[in-house]
VMD Tcl script that draws the C-alpha trace (Angstrom):
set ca {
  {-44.45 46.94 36.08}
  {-42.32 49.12 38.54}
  {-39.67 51.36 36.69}
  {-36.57 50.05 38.52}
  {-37.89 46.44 37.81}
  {-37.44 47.54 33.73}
  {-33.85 48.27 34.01}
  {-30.46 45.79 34.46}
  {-27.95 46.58 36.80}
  {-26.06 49.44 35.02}
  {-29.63 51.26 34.42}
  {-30.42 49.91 30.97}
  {-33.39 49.53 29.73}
  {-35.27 46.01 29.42}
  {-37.01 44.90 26.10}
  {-40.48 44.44 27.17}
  {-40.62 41.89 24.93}
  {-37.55 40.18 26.54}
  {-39.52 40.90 30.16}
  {-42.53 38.75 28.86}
  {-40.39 35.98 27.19}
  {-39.16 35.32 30.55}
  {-42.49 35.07 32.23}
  {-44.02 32.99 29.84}
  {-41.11 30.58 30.36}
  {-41.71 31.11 34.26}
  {-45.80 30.05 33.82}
  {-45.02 26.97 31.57}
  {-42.63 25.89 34.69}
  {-39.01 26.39 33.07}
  {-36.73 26.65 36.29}
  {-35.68 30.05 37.26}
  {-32.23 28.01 37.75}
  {-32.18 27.52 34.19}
  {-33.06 30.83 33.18}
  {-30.59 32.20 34.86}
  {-27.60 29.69 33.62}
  {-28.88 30.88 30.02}
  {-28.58 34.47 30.74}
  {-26.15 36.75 30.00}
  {-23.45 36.75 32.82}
  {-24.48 40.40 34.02}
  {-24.52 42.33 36.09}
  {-21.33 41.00 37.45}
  {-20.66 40.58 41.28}
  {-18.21 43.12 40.84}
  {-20.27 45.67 39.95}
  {-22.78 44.91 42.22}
  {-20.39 45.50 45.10}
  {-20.09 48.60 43.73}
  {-23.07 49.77 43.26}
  {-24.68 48.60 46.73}
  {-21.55 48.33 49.26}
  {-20.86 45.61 51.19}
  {-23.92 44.97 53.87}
  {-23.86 46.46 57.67}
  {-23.93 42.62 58.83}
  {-20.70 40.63 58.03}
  {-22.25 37.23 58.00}
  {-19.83 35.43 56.09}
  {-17.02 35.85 58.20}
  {-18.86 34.33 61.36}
  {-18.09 34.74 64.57}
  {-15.44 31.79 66.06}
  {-16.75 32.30 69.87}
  {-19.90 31.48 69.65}
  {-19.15 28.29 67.35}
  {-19.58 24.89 68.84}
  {-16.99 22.90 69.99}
  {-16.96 18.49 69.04}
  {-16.46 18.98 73.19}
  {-19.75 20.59 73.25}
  {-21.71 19.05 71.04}
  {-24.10 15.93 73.02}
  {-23.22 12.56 72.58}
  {-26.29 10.23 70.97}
  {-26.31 7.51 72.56}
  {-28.25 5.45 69.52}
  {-25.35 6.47 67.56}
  {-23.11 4.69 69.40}
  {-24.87 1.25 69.63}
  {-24.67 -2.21 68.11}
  {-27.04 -2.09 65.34}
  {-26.23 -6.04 64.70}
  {-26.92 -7.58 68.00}
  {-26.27 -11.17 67.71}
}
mol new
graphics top color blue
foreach p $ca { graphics top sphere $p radius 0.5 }
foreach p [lrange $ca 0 end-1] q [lrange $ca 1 end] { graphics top cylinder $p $q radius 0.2 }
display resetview
């Protein structure tokens, strides 16, 4: 195992024991999804912001110009007809 893959967030260290519970959950097929909803609600987003910064690339805020328009967008034409012809 790496070093920085031992620690949490703040730089504490990791029980190995607590390291191998988890991956024998992970090989019997327990979803990481569920791991994480039982874990410990660290490190919080908070403090990752702090630690790493926000990211060069704002790609959250998007970018209005270059969204499509419902004027834009094509018209299907098998959307439009008569499913129930008579």
């Amino acid at each position: 195992m790496v070093d920085d893959e031992a620690k949490t967030a703040d730089g504490r260290d990791v029980p190995a024991q607590d390291a191998a519970a988890v991956m024998d959950l992970l090989a019997e097929h327990v979803p990481l999804t569920l791991l994480a909803d039982l874990a410990v609600a660290e490190p919080r987003s908070e403090a990752i912001l702090r630690a790493e910064g926000l990211p060069d690339d704002a790609w959250w805020e998007g970018d209005d110009a270059t969204a499509p328009r419902d004027a834009d967008v094509p018209v299907d034409p098998d959307a439009t007809a008569d499913p129930h012809r008579a």
